[in-house]
N, C-alpha and C positions, 0 to 999 in steps of 0.2 A: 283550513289547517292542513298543512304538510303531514305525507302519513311515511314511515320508511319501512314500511311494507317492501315496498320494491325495490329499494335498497341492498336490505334483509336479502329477498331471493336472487336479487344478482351477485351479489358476495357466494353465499352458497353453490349459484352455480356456478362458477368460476372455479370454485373449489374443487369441485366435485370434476370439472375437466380439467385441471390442473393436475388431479391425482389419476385423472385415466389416462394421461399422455405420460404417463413415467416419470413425470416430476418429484422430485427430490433437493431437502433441503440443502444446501452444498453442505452446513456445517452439523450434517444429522448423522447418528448413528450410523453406521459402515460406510459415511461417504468417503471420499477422499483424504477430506481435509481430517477428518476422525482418524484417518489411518497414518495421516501422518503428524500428527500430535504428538508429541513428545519425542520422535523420534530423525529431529534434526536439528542439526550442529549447525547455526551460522556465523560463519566469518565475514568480517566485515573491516573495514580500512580501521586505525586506530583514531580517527577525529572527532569531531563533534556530531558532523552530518551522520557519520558511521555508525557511533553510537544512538542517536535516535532513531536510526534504521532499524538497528538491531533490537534496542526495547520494541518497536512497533512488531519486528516480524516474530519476537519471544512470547509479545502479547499474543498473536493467534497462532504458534506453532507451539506455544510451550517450549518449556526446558528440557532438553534433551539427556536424560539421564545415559541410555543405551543409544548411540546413534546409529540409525542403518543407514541415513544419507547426510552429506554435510553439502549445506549451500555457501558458496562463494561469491563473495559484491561485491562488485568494486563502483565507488560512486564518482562521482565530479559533480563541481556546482558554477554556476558564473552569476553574476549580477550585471542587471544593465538597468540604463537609465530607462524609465516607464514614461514620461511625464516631466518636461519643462516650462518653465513659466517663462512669461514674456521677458524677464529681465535677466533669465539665464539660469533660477534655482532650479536645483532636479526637484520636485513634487512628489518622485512617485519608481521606485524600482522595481526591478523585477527578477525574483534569483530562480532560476532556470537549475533544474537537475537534473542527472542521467547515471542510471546505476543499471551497470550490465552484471548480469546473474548465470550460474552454473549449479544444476543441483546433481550432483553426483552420489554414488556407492562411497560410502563412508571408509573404505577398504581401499579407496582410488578408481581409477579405471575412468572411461567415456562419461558425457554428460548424459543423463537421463533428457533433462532438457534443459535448455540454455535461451538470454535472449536479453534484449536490451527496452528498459522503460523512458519515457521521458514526463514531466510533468513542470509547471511551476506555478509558485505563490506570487503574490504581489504585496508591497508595503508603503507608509508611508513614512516620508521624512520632513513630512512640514509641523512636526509637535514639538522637536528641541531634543538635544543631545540625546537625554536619558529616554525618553517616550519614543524617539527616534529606534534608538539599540534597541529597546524591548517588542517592538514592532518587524525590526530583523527577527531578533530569535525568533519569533512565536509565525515569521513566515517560514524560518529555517524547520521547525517543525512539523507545521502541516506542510511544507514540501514533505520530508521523510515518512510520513503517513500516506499521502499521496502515491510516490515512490512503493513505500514496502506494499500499501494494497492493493497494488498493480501486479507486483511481484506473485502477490499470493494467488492473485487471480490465477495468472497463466500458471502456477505450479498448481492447482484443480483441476486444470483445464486437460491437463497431461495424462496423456493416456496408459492406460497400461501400467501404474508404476507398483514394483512389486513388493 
């Protein structure tokens, strides 16, 4: 019989040297991401991509009642073919995105930091009109989640911000 005894003590230690090298949860009490919680404005293009962007990066930044920094995207999206079949159907697409980012002093001024993400979803179009379009959307959204938590990444990642 399997015992996880040692399981047990390697999780633990793991633990225990994880918290002596100054590890820290990103989204724990006075980390970064804590400090900027509620405290940023994102602008975003007015379309569809845009606004999924913007739920995703509201969902981990909060609504910014007082803002000290406003972030600015600007996205673009393309689609291409993934996947043909011998007789010439496309199978299989692929919607490519790229949303270049700015988070700046809500007052104006220089970029705290800035930078460009890219990622992409993939779908299918061999189910039929409507199965087809709902297979779009629902890549159109985890693009925009992909996107925005790339985004989020590199604004933690940033040093110094005050």
């Amino acid at each position: 019989m399997w015992s996880s005894e040692p399981s047990r003590r390697a999780a633990l230690l793991g633990a225990l040297a994880l918290g002596g090298c100054g590890f820290a949860p990103a989204y724990g009490p006075g980390s970064d991401a804590a400090r900027l919680r509620g405290r940023v404005a994102v602008e975003v293009p007015a379309t569809v991509s845009g606004y999924l962007l913007r739920a995703r990066l509201l969902d981990r930044l909060g609504t910014a009642r007082e803002a000290a920094y406003r972030l600015d995207v600007e996205t673009s999206e393309q689609s291409e073919q993934a996947a043909i079949s011998a007789e010439g159907a496309v199978l299989r697409y692929r919607l490519l995105g790229r949303a270049t980012f700015a988070l700046r002093p809500a007052g104006g001024g220089a970029a705290l930091t800035e930078g460009t993400v890219e990622a992409f979803a993939g779908y299918s179009s061999t189910l039929g009109t409507v199965a087809s379009g709902a297979a779009e959307r629902d890549a159109r959204e985890r693009l925009a989640v992909l996107l925005a938590d790339q985004i989020m990444t590199r604004l933690l990642v940033t040093p110094d911000l005050p």
